[in-house]
C-alpha positions as CSV (number, residue, x, y, z in Angstrom):
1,X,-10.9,-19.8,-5.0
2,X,-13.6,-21.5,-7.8
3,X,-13.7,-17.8,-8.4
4,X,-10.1,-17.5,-9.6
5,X,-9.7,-20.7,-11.0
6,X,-12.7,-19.9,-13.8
7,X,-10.4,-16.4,-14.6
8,X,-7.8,-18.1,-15.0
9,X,-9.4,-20.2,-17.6
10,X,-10.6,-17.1,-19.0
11,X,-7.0,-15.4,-19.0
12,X,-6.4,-18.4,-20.6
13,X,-9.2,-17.8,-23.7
14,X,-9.4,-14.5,-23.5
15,X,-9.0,-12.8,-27.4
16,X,-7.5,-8.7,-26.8
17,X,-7.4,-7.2,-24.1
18,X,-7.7,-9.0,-20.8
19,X,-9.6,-6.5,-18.6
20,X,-12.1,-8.2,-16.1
21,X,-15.2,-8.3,-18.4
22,X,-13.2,-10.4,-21.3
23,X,-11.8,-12.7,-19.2
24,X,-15.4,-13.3,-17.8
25,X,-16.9,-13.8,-21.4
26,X,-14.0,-16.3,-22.3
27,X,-14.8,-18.4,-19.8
28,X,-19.1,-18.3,-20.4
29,X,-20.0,-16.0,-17.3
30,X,-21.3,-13.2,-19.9
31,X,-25.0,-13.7,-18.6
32,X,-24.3,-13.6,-15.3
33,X,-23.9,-11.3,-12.0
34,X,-20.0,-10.3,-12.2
35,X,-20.0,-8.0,-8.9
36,X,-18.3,-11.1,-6.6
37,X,-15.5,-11.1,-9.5
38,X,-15.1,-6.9,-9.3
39,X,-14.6,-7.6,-5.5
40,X,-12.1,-10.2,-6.3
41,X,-9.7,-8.0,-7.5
42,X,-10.7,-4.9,-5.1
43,X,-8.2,-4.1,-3.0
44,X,-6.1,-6.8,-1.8
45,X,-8.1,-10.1,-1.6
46,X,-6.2,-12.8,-3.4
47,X,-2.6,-13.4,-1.7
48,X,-0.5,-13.8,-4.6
49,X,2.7,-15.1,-2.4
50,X,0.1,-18.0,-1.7
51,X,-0.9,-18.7,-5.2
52,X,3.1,-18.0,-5.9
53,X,3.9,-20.6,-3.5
54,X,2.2,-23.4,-5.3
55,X,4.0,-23.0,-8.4
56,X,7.1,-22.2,-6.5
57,X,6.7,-25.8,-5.0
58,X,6.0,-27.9,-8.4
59,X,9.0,-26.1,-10.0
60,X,11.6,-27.1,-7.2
61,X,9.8,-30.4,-7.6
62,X,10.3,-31.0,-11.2
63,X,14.0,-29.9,-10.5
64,X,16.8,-33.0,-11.0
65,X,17.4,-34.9,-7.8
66,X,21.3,-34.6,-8.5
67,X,21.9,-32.9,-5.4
68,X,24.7,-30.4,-6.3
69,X,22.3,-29.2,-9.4
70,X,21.8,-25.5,-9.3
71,X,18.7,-23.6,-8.8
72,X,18.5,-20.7,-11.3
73,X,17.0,-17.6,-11.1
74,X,15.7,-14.8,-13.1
75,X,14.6,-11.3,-12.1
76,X,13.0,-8.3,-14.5
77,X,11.2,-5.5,-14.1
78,X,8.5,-4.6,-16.4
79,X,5.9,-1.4,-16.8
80,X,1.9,-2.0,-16.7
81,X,0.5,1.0,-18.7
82,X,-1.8,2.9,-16.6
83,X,-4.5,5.5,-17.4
84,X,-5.6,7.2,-14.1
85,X,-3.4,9.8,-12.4
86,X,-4.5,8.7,-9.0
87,X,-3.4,4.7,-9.3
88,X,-0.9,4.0,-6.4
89,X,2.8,3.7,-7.4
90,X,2.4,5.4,-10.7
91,X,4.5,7.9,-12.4
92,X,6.2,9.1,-15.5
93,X,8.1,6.0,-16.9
94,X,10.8,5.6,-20.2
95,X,9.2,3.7,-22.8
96,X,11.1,1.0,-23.8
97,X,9.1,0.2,-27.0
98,X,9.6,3.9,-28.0
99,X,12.6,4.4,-30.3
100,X,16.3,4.5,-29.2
101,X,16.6,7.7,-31.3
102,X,13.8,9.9,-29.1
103,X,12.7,9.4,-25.7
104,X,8.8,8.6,-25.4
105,X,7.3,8.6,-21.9
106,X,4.8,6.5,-20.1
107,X,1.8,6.5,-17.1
108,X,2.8,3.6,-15.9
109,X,2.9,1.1,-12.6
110,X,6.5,-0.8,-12.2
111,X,6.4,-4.3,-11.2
112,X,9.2,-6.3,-10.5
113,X,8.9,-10.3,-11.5
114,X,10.7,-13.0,-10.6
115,X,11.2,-16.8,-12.5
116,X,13.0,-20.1,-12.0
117,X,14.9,-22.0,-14.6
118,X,12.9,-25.2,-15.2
119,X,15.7,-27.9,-17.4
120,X,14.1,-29.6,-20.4
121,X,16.5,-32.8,-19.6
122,X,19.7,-33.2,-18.8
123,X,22.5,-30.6,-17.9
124,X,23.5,-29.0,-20.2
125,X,20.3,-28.1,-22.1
126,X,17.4,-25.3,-22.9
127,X,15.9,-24.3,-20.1
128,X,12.4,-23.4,-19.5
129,X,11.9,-20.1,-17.1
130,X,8.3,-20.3,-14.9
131,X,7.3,-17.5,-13.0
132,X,7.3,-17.6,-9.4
133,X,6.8,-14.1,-8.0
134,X,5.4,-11.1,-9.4
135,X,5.2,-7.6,-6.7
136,X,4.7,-4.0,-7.2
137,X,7.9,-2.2,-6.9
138,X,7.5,1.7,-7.3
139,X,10.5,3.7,-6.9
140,X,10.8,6.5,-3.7
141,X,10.1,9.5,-4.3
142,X,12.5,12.3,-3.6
143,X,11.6,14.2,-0.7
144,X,10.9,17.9,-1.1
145,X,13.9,20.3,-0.6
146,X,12.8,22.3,2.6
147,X,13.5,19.8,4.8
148,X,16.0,19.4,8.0
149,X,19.0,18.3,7.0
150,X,18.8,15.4,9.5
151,X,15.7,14.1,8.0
152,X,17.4,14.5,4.8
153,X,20.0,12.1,6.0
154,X,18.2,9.7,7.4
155,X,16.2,9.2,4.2
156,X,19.4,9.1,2.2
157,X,20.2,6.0,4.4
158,X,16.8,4.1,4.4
159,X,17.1,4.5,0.5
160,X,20.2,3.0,0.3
């Protein structure tokens, strides 16, 4: 956990790009051995609902104590550009930085996030929206055409 704190002090510092290496220069690990932080993020060895859950926590608990106050909530997707054809849940994606005149396509991953309203004072006022969930949503891919029709139907139905 040490491990994760110092990268997010790095994500925190980091100037560019944040790729592994940067965040470990930002926070003064450039001289050292940075294989335990590669095998941090290797496959899936931080729980992000746990790390979620903390922040989850300290946003209901900074929300006002009126009782019938509403807890709002925000969801988005977003696309993380991707480079290698073999990454898990990529495909072909619509650019929405291209221009609305011509389509431009992306490699990218689609991750769905989620965020809380967090008041500044008062109702009503400006509110402040704090992530609380952040999960790779790919989309399902169409099955091939020669298929039974009964598979075909009951993948129709799981999809929906």
């Amino acid at each position: 956990m040490l491990r994760a704190k110092d990268l997010a002090v790095g994500l925190i510092n980091c100037l560019g790009r944040r790729i592994i290496s940067g965040l470990l220069t930002s926070c003064g690990k450039i001289f050292e051995d940075w294989s335990a932080e590669y095998r941090l993020f290797y496959g899936q060895r931080m729980e992000l609902s746990k790390i979620f859950d903390v922040v989850r926590k300290k946003v209901l608990d900074y929300q006002p104590n009126s009782g019938n106050t509403p807890i709002y909530g925000h969801m988005d997707d977003t696309l993380l550009k991707k480079t290698g054809k073999k990454v898990a849940g990529t495909s072909w994606k619509r650019d929405p930085l291209g221009p609305p005149f011509h389509t431009n396509f992306i490699w990218a991953q689609r991750f769905i996030q989620i965020s809380l309203s967090l008041p500044d004072g008062p109702m009503p006022c400006a509110n402040r929206s704090i992530p609380v969930d952040f999960f790779h949503s790919p989309l399902f891919k169409n099955p091939r055409r020669k298929i039974p029709v009964q598979h075909g139907k009951n993948i129709k139905r799981s999809k929906k």
